[in-house]
C-alpha positions in Angstrom: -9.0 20.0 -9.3 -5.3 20.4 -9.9 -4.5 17.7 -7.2 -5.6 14.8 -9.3 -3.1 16.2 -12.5 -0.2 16.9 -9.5 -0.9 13.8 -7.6 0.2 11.6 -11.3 2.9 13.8 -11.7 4.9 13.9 -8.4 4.2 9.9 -8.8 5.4 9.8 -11.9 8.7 12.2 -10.5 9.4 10.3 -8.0 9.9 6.9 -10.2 11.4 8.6 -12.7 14.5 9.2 -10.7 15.2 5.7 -10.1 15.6 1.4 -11.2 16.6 -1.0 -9.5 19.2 -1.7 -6.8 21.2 -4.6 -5.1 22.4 -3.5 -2.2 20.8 -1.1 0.0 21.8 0.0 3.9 18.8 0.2 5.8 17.9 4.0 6.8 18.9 5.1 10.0 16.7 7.3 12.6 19.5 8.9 14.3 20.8 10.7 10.8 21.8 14.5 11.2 18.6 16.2 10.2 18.0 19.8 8.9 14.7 22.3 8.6 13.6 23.4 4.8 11.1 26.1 4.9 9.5 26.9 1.6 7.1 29.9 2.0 5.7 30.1 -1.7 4.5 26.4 -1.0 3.7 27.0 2.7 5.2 24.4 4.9 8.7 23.6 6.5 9.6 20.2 7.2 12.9 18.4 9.3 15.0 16.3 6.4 18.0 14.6 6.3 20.8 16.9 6.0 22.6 13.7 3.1 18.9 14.0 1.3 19.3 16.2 -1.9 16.6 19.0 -2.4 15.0 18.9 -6.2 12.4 21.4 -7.5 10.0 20.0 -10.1 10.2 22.0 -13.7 7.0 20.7 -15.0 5.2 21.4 -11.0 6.2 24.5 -9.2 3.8 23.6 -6.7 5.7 20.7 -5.7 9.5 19.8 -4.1 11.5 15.9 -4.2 13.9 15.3 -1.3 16.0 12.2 -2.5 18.7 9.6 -0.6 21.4 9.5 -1.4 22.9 6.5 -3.3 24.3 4.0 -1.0 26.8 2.5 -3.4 28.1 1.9 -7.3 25.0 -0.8 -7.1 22.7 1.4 -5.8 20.4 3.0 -8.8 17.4 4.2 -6.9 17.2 7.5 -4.4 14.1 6.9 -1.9 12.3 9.9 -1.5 9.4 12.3 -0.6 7.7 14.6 -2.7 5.7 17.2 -1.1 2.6 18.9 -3.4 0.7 21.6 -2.2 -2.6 23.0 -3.6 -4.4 26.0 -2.8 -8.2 25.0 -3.1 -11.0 27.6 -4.0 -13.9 26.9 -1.5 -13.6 25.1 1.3 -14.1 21.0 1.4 -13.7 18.5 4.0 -10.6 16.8 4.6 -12.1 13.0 4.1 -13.5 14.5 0.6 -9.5 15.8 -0.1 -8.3 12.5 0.8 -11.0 10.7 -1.3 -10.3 12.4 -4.3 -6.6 12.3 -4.3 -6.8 8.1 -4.0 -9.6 8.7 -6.5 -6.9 10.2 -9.0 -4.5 8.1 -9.0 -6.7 5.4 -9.4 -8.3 6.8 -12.6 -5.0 7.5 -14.2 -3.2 4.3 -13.5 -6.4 2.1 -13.6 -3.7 -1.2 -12.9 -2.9 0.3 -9.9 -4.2 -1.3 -6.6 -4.6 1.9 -3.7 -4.6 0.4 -0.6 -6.4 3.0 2.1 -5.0 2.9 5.2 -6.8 5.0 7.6 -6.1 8.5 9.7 -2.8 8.9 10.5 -2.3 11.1 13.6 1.1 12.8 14.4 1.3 15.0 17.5 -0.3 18.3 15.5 -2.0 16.8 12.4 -4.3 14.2 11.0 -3.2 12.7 7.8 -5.0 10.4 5.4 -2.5 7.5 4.8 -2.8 5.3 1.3 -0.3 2.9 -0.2 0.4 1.1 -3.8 2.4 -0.8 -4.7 3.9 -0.2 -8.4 6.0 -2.5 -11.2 8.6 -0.8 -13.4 9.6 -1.7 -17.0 12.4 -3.6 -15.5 10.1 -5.6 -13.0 11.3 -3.6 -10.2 8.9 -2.9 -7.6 8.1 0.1 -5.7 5.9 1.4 -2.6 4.8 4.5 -2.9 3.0 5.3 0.4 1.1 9.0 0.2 -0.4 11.3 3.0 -2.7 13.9 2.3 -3.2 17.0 4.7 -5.9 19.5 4.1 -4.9 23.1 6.5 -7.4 25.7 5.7 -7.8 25.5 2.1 -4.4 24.0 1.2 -4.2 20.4 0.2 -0.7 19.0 1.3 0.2 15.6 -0.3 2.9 13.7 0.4 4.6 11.0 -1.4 6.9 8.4 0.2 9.1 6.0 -2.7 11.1 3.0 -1.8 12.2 -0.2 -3.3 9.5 -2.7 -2.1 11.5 -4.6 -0.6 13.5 -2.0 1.9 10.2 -0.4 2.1 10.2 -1.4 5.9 13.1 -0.3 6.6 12.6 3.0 5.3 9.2 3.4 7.3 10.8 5.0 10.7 12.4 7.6 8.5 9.0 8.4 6.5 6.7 8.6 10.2 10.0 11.0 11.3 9.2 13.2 8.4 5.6 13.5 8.8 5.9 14.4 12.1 8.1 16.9 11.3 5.9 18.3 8.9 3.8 21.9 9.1 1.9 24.4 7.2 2.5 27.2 7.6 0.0 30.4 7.1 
């Protein structure tokens, strides 16, 4: 399947975009927030209105939604990626979500996916999984990913912080995902 290939390469997008930072304001839940509705990919979700919209050259199927810098120190944008894959027969979602943590396991064998459970938002069940991840530079990353399977569309979405404002960043990411829908 596609989503194992897609799953590496939004992951590899996401930390592509960044290094490491100093100084880092902790994100805010109140932030002005905006609706993006993309109907060749199927879903609209609520973002910050300060987060910068990216398309993926090398992954049509997929979209990065970036922070901001929060100063001349700052060098790394936390983000979501959002991947969606149109599936030819019909699986079951714990088989979706099995496979995607499967993936990225297999290509990045050092990589240590933590599953977390179902995830339930007021419309949607989402398989929740987290890894840590070490740069070059020994800065460290959480990636925390949610996979959605609507009909046969696999959603998969990929949350990117510093480790270590990865908390604070969590009320922001569960904002997000509840803001998130396929659409037909």
């Amino acid at each position: 399947m596609r989503i194992f290939y897609s799953c590496s390469l939004s992951f590899l997008f996401c930390l592509l975009m960044a290094c490491e930072s100093k100084n880092k304001e902790v994100a805010k839940s109140d932030i002005p927030i905006k609706n993006y509705r993309n109907d060749s990919l199927h879903f609209s979700i609520n973002t910050p209105q300060t987060w910068d919209l990216r398309f993926n050259k090398k992954n049509k199927s997929s979209v990065g939604f970036f922070e901001p810098l929060s100063d001349s120190s700052d060098a790394f944008q936390e983000n979501l990626v959002i991947w969606m894959e149109e599936l030819p027969i019909g699986i079951s979602d714990s088989l979706y979500a099995k496979a995607a943590r499967a993936q990225i396991q297999l290509a990045n064998p050092s990589l240590k996916v933590e599953h977390q459970g179902w995830h339930q938002t007021k419309a949607y069940r989402f398989d929740h999984f987290y890894f840590d991840f070490t740069n070059t530079d020994s800065s460290t990353y959480q990636v925390d990913g949610y996979t959605l399977l609507f009909q046969k569309r696999g959603y998969n979405l990929s949350f990117a912080s510093e480790k270590k404002y990865a908390a604070s960043h969590q009320q922001i990411y569960l904002q997000l995902l509840e803001s998130f829908k396929p659409l037909p």
